[in-house]
GUMI-733720 format. One record per atom (N, C-alpha, C): x, y, z. Coordinates in pm, 1 decimal, always signed. Atoms other than C-alpha are relative to their C-alpha. Layout:
<pts>
PT        xx        yy        zz
PT         X         Y         Z
...
</pts>
This chain:
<pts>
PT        xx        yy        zz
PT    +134.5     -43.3     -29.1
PT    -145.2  +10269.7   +7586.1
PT     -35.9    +124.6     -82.7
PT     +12.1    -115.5     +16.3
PT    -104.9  +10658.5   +7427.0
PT     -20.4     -49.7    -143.7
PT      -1.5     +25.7    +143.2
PT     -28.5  +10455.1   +7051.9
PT    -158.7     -53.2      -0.7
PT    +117.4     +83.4     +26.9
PT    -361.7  +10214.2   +7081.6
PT    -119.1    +107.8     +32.6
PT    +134.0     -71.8     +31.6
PT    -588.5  +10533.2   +7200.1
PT      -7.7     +84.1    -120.8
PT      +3.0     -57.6    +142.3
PT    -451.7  +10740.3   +6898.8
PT     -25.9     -60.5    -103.9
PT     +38.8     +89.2     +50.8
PT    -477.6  +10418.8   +6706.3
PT    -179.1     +38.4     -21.6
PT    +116.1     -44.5     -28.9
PT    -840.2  +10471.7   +6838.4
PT    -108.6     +73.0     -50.7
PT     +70.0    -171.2     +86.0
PT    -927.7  +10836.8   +6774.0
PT     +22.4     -37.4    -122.1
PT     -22.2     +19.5    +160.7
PT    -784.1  +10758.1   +6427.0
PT    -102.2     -28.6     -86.1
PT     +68.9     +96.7     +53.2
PT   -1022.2  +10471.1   +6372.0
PT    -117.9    +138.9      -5.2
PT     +83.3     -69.8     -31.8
PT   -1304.2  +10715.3   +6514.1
PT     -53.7     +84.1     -99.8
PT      -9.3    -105.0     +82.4
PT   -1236.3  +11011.3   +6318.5
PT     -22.3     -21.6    -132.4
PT     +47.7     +14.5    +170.1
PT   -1304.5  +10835.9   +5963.1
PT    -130.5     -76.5     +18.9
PT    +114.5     +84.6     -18.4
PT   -1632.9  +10693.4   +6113.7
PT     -87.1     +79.8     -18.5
PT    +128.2     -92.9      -4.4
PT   -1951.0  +10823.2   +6014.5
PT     -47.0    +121.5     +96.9
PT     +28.0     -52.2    -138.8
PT   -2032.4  +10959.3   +6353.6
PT    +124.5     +89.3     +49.0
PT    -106.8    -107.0     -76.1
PT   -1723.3  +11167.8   +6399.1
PT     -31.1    +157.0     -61.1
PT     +57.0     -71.4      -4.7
PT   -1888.5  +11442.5   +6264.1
PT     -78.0    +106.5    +106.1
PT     +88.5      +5.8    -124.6
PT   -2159.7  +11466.0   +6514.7
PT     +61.7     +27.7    +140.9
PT    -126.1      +1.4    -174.0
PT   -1884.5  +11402.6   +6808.1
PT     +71.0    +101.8     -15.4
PT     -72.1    -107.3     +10.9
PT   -1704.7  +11714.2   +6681.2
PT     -30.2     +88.6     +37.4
PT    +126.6     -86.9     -15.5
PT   -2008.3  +11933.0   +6661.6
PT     -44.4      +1.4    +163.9
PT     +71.5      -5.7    -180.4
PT   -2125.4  +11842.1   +7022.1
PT    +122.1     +38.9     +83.1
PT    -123.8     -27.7     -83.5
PT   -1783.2  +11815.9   +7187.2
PT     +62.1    +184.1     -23.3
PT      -9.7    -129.5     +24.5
PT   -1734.2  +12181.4   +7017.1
PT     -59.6     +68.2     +69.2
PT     +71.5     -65.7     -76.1
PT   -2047.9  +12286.7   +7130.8
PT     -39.0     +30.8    +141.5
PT     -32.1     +30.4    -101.4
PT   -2006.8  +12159.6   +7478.4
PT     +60.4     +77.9     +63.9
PT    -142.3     -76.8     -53.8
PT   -1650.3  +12308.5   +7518.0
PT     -10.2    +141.1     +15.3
PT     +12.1    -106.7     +46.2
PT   -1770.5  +12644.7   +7435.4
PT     -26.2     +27.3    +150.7
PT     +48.2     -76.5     -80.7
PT   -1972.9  +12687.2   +7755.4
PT     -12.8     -92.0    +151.5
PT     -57.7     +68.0    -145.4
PT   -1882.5  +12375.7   +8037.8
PT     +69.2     -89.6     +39.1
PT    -137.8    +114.1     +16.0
PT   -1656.1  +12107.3   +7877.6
PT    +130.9     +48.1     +25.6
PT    -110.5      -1.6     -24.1
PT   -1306.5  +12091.6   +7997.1
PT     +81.3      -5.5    -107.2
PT     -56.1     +81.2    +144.9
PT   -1189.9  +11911.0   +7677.7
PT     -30.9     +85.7    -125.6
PT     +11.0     -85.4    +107.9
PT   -1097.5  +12128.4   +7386.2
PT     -40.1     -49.9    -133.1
PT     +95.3     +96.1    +143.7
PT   -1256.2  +12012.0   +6998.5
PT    +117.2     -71.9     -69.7
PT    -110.6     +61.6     +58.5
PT    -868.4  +11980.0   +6879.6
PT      -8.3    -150.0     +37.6
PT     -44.5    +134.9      +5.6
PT    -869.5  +11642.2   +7034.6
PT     -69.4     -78.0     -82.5
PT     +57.6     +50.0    +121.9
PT   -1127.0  +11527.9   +6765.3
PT     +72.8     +46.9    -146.4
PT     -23.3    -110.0    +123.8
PT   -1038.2  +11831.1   +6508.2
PT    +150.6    -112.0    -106.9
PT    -159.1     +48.3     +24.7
PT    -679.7  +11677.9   +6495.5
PT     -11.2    -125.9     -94.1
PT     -16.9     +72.6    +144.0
PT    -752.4  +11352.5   +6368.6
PT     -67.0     -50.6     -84.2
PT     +58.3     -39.4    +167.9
PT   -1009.2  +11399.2   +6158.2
PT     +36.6     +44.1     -79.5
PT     -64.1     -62.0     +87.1
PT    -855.1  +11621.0   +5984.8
PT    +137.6     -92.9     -78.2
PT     -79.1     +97.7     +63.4
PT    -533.5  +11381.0   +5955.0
PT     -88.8    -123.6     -95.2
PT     +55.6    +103.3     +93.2
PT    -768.0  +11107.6   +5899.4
PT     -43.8     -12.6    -148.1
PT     +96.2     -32.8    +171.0
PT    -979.6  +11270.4   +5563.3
PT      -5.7    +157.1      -4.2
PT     -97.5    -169.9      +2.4
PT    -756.9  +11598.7   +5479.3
PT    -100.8     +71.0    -110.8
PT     +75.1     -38.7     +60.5
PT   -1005.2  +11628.2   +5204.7
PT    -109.1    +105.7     +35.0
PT    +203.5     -47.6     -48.7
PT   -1306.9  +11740.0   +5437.6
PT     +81.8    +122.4    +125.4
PT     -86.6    -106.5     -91.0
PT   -1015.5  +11997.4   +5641.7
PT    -110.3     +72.2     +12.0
PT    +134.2    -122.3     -23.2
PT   -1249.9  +12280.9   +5576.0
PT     -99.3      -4.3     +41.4
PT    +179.1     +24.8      -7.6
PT   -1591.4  +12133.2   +5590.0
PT     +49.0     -51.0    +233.4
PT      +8.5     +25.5    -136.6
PT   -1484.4  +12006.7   +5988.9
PT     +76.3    +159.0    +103.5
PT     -42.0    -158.4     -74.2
PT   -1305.1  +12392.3   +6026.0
PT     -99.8     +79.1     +18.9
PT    +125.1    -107.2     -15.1
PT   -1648.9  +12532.5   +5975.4
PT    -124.7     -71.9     +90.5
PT     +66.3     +75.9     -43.3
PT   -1827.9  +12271.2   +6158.9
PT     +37.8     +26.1    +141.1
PT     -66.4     -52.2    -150.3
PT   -1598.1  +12343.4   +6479.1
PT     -44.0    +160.1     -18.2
PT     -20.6    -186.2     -22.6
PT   -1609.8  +12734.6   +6412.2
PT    -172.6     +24.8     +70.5
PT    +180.8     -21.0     -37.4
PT   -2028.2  +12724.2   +6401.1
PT     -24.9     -32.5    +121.5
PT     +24.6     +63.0     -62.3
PT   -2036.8  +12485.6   +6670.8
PT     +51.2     +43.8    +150.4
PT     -95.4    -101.3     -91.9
PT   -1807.1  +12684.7   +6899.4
PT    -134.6    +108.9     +18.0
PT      +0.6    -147.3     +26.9
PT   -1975.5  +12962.5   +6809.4
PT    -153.3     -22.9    +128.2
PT    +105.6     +53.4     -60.5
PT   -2327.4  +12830.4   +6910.3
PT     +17.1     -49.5    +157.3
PT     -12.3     +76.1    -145.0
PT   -2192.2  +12645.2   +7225.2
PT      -0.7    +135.1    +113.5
PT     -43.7    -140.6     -94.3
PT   -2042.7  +13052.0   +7307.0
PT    -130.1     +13.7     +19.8
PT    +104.0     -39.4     -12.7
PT   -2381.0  +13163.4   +7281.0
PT    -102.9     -78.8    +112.1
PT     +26.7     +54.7     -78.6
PT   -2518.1  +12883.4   +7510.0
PT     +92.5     +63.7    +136.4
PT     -89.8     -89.5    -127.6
PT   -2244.6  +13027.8   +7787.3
PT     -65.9    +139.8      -9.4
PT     +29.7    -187.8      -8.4
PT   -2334.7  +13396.9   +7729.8
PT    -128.4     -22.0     +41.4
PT    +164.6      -3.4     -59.0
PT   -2735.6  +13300.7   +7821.8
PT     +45.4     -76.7    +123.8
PT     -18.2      +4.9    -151.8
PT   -2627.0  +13125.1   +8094.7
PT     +60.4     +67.0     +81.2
PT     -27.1    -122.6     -30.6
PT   -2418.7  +13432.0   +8207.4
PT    -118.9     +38.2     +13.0
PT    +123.5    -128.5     +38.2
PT   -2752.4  +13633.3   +8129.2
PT     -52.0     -16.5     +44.0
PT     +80.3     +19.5    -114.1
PT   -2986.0  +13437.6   +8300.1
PT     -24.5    -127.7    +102.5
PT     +18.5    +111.9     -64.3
PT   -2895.5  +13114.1   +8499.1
PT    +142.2     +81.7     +80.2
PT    -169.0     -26.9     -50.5
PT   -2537.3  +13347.2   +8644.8
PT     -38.0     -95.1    +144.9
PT     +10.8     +52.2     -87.7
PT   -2645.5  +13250.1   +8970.8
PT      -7.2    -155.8     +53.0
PT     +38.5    +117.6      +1.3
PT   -2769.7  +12873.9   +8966.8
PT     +98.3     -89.4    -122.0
PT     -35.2     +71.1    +118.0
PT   -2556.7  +12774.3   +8662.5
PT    +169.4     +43.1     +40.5
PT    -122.8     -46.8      +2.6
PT   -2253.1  +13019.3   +8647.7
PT    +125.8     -17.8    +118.0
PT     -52.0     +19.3     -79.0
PT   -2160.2  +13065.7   +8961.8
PT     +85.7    -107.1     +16.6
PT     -86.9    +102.9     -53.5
PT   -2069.5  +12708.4   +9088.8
PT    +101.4     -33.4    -153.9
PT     -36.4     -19.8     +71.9
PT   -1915.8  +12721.1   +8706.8
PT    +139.9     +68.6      -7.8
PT     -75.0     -70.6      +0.8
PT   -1700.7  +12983.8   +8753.6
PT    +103.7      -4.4    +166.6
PT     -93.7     +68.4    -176.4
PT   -1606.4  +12861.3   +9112.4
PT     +98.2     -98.8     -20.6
PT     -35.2    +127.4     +18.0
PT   -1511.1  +12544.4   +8973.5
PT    +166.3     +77.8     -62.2
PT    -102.8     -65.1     +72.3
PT   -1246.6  +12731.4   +8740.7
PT     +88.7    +115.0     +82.7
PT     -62.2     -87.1     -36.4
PT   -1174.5  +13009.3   +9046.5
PT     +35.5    +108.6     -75.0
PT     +64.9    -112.4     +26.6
PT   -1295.1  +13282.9   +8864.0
PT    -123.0     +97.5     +26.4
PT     +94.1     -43.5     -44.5
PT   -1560.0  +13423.6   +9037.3
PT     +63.8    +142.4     +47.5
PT     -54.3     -93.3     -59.1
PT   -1339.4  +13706.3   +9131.2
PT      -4.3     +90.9    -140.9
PT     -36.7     -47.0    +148.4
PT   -1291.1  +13729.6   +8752.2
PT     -78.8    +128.9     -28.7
PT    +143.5     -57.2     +45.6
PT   -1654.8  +13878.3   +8717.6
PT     -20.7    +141.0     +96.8
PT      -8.5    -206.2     -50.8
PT   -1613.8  +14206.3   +8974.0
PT    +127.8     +38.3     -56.8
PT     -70.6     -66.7     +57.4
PT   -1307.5  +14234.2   +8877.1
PT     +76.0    +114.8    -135.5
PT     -36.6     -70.8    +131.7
PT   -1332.3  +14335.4   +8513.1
PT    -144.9     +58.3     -30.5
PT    +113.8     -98.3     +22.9
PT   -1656.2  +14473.5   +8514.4
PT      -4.8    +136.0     -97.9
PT      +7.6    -122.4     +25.3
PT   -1586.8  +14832.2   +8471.1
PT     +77.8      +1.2    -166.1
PT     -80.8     -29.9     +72.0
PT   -1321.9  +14740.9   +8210.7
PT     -93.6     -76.8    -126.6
PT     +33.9    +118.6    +139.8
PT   -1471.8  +14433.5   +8014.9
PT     -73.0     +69.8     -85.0
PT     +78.1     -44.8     +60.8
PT   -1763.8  +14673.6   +7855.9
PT     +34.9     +67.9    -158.6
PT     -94.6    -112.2     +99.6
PT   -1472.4  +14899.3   +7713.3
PT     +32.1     -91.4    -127.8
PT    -162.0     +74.9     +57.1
PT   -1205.0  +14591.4   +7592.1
PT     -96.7    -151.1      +9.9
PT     +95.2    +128.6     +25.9
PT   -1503.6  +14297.7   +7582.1
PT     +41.3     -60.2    -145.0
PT    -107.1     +64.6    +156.3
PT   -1397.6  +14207.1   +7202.4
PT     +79.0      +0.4     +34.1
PT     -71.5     +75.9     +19.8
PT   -1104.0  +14154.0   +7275.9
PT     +56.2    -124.1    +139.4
PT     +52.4    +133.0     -48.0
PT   -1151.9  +13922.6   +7566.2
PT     -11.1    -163.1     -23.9
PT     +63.5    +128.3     +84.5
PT   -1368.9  +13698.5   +7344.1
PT    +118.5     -19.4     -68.7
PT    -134.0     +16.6    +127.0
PT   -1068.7  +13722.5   +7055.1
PT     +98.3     -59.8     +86.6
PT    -148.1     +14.8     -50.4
PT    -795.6  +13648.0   +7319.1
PT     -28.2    -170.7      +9.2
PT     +57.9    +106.8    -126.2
PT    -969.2  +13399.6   +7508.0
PT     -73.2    -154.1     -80.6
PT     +29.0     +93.7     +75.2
PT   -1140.4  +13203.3   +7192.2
PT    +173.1     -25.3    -140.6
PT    -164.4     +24.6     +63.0
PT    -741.7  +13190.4   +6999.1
PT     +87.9    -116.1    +114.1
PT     -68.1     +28.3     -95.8
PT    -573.1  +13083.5   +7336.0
PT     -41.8    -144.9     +60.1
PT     +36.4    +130.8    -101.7
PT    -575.9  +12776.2   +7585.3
PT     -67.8     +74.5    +100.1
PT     +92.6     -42.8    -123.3
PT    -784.3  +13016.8   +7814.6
PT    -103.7     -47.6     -28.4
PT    +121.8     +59.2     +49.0
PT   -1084.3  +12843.1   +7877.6
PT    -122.3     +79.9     -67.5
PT     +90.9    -114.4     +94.3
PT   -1324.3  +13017.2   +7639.2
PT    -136.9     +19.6     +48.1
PT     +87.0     +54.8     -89.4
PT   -1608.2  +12865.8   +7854.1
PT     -14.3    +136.1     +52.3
PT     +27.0    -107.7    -117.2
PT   -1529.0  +13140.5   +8108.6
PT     -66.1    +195.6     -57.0
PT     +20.1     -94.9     +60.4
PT   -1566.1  +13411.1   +7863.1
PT     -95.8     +42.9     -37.7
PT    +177.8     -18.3     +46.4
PT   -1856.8  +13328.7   +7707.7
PT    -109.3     +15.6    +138.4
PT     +96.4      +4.5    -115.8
PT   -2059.1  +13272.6   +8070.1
PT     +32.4    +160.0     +41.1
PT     +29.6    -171.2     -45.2
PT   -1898.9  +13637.0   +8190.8
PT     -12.1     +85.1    -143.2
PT     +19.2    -110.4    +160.7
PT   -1964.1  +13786.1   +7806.9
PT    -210.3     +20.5    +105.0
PT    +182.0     -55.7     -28.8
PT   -2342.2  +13757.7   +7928.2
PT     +31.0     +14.0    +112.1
PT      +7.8     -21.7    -139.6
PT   -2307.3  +13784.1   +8314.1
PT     +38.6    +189.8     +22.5
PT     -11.1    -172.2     +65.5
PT   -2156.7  +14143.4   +8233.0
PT     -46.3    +100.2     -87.5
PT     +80.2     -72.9     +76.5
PT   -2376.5  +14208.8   +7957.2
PT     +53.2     +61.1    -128.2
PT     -43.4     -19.2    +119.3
PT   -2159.2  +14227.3   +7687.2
PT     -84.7     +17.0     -78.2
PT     +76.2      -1.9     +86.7
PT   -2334.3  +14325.3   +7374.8
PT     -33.0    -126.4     -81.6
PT     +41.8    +118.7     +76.3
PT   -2473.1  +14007.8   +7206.5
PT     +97.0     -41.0    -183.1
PT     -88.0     -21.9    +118.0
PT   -2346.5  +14123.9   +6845.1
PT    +152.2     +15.2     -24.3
PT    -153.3     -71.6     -42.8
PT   -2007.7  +14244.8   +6952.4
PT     +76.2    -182.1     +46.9
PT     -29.3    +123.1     -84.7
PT   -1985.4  +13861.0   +7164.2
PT     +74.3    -106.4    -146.7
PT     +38.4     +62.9     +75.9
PT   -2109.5  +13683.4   +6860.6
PT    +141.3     +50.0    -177.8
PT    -113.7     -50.4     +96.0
PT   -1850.1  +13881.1   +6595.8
PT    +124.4     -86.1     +91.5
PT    -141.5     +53.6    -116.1
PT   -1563.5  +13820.6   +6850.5
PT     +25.0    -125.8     -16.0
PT     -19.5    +142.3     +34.4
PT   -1631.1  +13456.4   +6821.0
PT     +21.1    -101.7    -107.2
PT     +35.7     +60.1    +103.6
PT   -1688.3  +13406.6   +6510.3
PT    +151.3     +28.6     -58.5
PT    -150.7     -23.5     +74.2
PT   -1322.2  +13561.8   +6364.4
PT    +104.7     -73.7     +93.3
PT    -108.5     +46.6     -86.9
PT   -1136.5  +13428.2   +6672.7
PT     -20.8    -163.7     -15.6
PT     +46.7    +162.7     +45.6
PT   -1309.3  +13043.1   +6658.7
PT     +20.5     -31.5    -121.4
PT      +1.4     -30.4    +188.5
PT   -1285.4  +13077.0   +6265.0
PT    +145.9     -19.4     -30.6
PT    -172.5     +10.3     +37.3
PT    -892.4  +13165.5   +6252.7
PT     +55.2    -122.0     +83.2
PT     -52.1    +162.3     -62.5
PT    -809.4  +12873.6   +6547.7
PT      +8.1     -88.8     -88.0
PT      +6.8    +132.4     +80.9
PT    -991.1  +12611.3   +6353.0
PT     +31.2     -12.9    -118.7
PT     -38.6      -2.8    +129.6
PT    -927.5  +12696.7   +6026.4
PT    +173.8     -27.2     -43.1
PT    -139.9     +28.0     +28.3
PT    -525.7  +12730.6   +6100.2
PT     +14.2    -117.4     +22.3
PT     -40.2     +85.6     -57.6
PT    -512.1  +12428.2   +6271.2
PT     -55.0    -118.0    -124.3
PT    +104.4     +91.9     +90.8
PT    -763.6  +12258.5   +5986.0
PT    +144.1     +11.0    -111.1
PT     -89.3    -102.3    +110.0
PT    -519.6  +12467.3   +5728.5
PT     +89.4    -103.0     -29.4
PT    -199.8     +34.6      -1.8
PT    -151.6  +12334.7   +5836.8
PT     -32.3    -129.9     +38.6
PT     +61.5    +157.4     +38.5
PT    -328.6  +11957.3   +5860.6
PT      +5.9     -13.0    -125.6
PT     +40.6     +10.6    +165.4
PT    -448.9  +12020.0   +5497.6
PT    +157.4     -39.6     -57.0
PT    -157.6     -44.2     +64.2
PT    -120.0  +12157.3   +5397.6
PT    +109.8     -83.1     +18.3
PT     -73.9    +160.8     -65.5
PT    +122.9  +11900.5   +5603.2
PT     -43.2     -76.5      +5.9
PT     +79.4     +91.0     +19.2
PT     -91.9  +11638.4   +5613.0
PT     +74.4     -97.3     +15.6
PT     -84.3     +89.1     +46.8
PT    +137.3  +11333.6   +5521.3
PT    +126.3     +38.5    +143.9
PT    -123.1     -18.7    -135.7
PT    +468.4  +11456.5   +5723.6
PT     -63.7     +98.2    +151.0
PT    +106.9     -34.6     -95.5
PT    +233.3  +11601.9   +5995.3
PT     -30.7    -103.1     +96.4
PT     +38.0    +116.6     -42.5
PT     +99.0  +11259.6   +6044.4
PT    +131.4     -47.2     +28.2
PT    -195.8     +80.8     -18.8
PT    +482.0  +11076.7   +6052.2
PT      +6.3    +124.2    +154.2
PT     -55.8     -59.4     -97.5
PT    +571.4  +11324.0   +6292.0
PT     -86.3     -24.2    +104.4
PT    +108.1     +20.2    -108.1
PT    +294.2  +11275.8   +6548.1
PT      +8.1    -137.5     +18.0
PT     +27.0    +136.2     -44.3
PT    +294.2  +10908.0   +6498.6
PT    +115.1     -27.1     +37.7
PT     -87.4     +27.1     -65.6
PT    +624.1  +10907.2   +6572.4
PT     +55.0     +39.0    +110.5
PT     -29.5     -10.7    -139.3
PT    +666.4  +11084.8   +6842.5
PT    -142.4     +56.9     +62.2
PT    +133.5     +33.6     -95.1
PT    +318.6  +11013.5   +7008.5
PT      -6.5     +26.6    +155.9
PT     -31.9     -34.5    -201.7
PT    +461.0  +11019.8   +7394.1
PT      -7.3    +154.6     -18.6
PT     -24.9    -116.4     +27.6
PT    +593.2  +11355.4   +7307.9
PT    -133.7    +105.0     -54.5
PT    +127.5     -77.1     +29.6
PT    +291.6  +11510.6   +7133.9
PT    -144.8      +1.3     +58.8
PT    +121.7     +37.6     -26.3
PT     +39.6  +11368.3   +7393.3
PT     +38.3     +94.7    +104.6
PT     -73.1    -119.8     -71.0
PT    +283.0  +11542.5   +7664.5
PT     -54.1    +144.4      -2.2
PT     +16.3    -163.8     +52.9
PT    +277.2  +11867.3   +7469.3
PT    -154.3     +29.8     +33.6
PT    +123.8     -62.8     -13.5
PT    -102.1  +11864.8   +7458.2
PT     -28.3     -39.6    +166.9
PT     +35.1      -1.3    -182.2
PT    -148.1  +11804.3   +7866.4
PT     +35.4     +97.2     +66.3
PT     -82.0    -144.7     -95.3
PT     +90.7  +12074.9   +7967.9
PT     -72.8     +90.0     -69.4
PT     +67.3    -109.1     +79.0
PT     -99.2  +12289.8   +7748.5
PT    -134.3     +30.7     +54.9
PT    +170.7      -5.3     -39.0
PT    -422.0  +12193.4   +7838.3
PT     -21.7     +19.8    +177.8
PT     -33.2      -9.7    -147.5
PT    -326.6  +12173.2   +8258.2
PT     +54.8    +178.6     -35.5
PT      -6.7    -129.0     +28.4
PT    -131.8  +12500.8   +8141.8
PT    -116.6    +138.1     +12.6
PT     +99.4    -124.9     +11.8
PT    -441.9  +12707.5   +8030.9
PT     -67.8     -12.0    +149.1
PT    +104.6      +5.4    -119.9
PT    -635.9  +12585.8   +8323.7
PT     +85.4     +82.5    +135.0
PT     -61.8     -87.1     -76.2
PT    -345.2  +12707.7   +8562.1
PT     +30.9    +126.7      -9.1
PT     +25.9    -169.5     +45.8
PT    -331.6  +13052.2   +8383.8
PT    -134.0     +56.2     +24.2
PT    +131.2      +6.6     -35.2
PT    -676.1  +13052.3   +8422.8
PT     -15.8     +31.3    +143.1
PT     +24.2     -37.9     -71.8
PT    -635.9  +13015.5   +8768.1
PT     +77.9    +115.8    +122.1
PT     -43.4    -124.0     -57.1
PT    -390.4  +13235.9   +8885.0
PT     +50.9    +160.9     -91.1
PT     +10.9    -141.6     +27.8
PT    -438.3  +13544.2   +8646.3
PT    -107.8     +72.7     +64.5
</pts>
């Protein structure tokens, strides 16, 4: 079942339209999707190693934009939007809690939080709910979303060929890795 959906994505990822599905699913993830862009990023990038960059800057923008969708809903939907948002994730505690501090240590937040399996979602909604500076948000995202996708675009480019072999061969194993990772952040998430 794990070979025929990677099979799948594969097919996907050299289809016209995987573009588009990158860009949205990016933009999405930024501010209420669960689902991180790597699960496209990945094999597009295997699929057409050529266009690495052009889909590293396509995720970075798209991120970036999606943050900025979270930070206005922080800003002015916190209540009606955020809230049950930040409930959902069991962070609502998050948002008195760092108040006093986030204003100080807000960059690096965004930087930790857009590098990491922490959901970045949460960051961007309390970047505006706290009032982070807009410019300060928007930098933060842009070098931290930027270095993710780009390494991950990068060491595709670069490995490419034995990259691919290794993943297709051990497929159970690398679907594994990304669940505990992805269940991972969400459980760091909820008890930091």
């Amino acid at each position: 079942m794990i070979r025929r959906l990677y099979d799948w994505t594969l097919s996907l990822a050299a289809g016209p339209r995987a573009p588009a599905a990158l860009g949205t699913v990016s933009f999405v993830e930024s501010s209420v999707f669960p689902i991180p862009p790597d699960i496209l990023l990945i094999p597009m990038v295997i699929a057409r190693r050529e266009k690495a960059w052009w889909y590293a800057l396509l995720c970075t923008l798209t991120s970036v934009a999606g943050g900025i969708l979270g930070y206005v809903i922080g800003l002015f939907l916190f209540e009606q939007v955020a809230v049950p948002i930040l409930t959902f994730y069991g962070k609502m505690g998050f948002v008195d809690e760092f108040k006093d501090i986030y204003h100080q240590y807000g960059w690096w937040f965004v930087f930790i939080a857009g590098l990491t399996p922490f959901p970045y979602k949460v960051i961007t909604i309390a970047s505006g709910a706290l009032g982070l500076s807009l410019p300060v948000f928007i930098a933060a995202s842009i070098v931290s979303r930027g270095i993710r996708f780009f390494v991950v675009s990068g060491l595709l480019y670069l490995f490419g060929p034995p990259i691919r072999d290794f993943i297709e061969k051990r497929l159970g194993l690398m679907f594994t890795i990304f669940v505990v990772l992805l269940i991972g952040g969400f459980l760091v998430l909820r008890y930091i």
